[in-house]
C-alpha positions in Angstrom: 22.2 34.9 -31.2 23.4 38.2 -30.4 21.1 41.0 -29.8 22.1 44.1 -31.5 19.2 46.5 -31.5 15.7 46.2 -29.1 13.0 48.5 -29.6 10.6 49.6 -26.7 7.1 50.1 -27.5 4.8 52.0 -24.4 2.8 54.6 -24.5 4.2 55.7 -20.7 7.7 57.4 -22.0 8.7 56.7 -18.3 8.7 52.9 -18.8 10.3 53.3 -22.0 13.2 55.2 -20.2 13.7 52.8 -17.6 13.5 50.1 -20.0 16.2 51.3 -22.0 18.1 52.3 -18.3 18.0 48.7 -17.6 18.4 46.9 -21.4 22.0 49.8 -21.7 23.0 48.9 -18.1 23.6 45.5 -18.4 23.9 45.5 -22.1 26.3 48.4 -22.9 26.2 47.2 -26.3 22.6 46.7 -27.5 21.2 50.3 -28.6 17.6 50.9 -27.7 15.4 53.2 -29.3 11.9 54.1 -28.0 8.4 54.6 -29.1 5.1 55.8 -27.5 3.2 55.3 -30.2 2.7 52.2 -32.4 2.0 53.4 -35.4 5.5 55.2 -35.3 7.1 51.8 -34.7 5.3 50.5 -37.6 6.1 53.7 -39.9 9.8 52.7 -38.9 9.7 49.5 -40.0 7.9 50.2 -43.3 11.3 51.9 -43.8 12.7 48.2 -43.9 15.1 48.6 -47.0 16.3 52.2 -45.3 16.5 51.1 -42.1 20.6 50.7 -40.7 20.1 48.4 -37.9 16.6 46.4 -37.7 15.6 45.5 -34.0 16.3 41.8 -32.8 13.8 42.6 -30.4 10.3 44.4 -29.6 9.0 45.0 -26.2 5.1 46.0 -26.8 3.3 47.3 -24.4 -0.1 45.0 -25.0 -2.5 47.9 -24.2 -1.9 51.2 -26.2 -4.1 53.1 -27.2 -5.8 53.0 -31.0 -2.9 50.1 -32.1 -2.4 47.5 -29.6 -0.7 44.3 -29.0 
């Protein structure tokens, strides 16, 4: 399988950049892109049809506050 796309779900923005420091490091290729909240990750993917790349992956953070894993 190749991994094209990984989303990062935390509500500490500072893990979210170091994930994506790491994930673009030894991946140059796989694109990251970042959430703090949830429900924006969610909102994202209700854009399904829209959407240009869907993630092959989710990292959630399994305590968030109001929506959690």
């Amino acid at each position: 399988m190749d991994v094209q796309a990984i989303w990062l779900i935390d509500d500490d923005p500072m893990i979210n950049v170091f994930s994506a420091y790491l994930i673009e490091e030894h991946f140059p290729d796989v694109k990251t892109e970042s959430f703090t909240f949830a429900g924006d990750a969610i909102r994202e993917l209700d854009r399904f049809p829209k959407l240009k790349v869907l993630p092959d992956l989710i990292l959630l953070d399994i305590s968030i506050p109001i929506i959690n894993g």
